[in-house]
N, C-alpha and C positions, 0 to 999 in steps of 0.2 A: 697393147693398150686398146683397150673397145671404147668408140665412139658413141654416147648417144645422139638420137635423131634429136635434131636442131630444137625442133619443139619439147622435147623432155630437158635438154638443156637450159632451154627460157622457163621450166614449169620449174625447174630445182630454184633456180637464180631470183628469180619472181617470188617462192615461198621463203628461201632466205632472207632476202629482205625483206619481206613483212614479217617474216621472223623478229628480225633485229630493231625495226619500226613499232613493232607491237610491245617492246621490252623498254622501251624508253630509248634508245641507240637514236642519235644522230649523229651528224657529219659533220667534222670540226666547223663552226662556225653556219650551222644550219639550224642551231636550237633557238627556238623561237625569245624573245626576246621577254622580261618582266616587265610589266604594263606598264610601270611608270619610266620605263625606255622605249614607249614607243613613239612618245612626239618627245622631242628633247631639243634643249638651245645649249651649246658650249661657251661658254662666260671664261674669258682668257685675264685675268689679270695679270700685268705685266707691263711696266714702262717703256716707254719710248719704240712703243711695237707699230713697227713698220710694216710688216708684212706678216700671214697666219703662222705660228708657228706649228713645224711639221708633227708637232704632233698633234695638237687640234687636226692637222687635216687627216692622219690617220686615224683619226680617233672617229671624223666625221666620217671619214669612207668605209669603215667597215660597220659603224652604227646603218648607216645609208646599204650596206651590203645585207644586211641584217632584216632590213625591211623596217626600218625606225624611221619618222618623219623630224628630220633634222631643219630646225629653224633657223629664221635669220636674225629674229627676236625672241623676248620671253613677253607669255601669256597664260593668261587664267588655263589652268591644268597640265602647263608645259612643265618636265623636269628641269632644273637647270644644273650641270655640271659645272662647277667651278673649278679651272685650274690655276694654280699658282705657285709660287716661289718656285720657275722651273727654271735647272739652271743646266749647263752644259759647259763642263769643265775636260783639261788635258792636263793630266798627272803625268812626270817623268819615273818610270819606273825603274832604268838601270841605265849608268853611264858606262861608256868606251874610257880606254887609256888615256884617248885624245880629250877627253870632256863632253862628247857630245853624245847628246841620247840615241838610248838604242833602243829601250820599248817602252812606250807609253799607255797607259790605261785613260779612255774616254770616262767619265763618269754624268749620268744623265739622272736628275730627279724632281721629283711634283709633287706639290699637294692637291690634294683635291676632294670635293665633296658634291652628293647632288641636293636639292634643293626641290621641291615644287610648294607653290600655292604660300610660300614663307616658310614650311616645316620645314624640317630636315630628315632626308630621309636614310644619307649613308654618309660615311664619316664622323668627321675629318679621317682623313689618311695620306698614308705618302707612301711614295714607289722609288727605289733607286737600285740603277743600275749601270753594273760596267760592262765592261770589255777590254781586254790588252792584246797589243798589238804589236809587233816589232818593228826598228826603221831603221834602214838601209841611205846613208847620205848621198850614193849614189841613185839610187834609184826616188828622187824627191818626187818625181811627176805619179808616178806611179803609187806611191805612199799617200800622198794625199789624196788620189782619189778613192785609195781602202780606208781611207778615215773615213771620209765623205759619205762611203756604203754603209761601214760601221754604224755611223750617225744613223742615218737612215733607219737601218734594221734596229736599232735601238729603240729609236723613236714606235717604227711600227709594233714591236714587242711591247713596249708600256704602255701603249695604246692595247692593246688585246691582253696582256694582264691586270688592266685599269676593269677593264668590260666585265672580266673574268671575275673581279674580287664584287665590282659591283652586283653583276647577277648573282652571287651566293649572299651580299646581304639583301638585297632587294627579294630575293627568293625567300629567304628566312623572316623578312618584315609580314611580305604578304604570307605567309603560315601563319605567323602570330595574330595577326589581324584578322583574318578568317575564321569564323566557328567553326569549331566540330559540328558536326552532323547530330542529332538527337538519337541518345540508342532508343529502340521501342520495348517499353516495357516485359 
């Protein structure tokens, strides 16, 4: 195997990536954001909410990862996300001899829309999803806490396919809205 010198090494790796930089290529979760995500307020509708629900805050941390100025209120030119009817439900999906469950499916879902200035600028829509999981009645301590993770990565997945479906309409609004260019005679 022949080595190149260190610096021809960094000249290949260097031209690669502005290769791949020059073609539209970025890095999961590096592509710059659509303008009416970059100041935004998340609007949670939901009774009796005591505490942020975890997906709001993932939804805040990776807008915030994003380089979006995530608010504490809404104001003149802010987006506003609204989420709701989000619910978090445990299905039985197969019993034992004995009666008792053996694998369960979480099911997680939202609606949601964004909003600035009073239009509307994506939506309505809704995201739902699961996951199944098996359970062991000896092992309870340990079973709960893979739901608990479950949950989790649930929650952080509809949050990053929430962003996902947004920036392809919000992508496709501002085309629309955009003129073409004038051809010259």
């Amino acid at each position: 195997m022949t080595r190149l010198p260190l610096s021809a090494s960094m000249v290949l790796l260097l031209g690669s990536l502005s290769l791949l930089s020059a073609c539209g290529f970025h890095l999961a979760g590096t592509r710059p954001l659509p303008e009416p995500l970059q100041r935004v307020y998340i609007n949670v509708i939901a009774p009796y909410q005591v505490v942020q629900p975890p997906l709001e805050t993932a939804l805040r941390a990776i807008l915030q990862r994003r380089g979006a100025d995530v608010r504490g209120e809404t104001a003149p030119g802010t987006a506003v996300i609204r989420l709701s009817e989000l619910e978090e439900t445990r299905e039985v999906l197969s019993v034992g001899i004995d009666g008792k469950a053996l694998e369960f499916r979480l099911v997680t879902s939202v609606q949601y829309q964004v909003f600035r200035d009073g239009r509307m600028l994506a939506g309505p829509d809704s995201l739902r999803l699961t996951r199944d999981y098996s359970f062991q009645p000896e092992q309870v301590l340990a079973k709960e806490a893979e739901e608990a993770r479950l949950r989790a990565f649930i929650q952080t997945e509809m949050a990053e396919l929430m962003l996902l479906r947004l920036e392809s309409q919000l992508g496709k609004l501002a085309a629309v809205s955009t003129p073409a260019p004038a051809s010259a005679p």
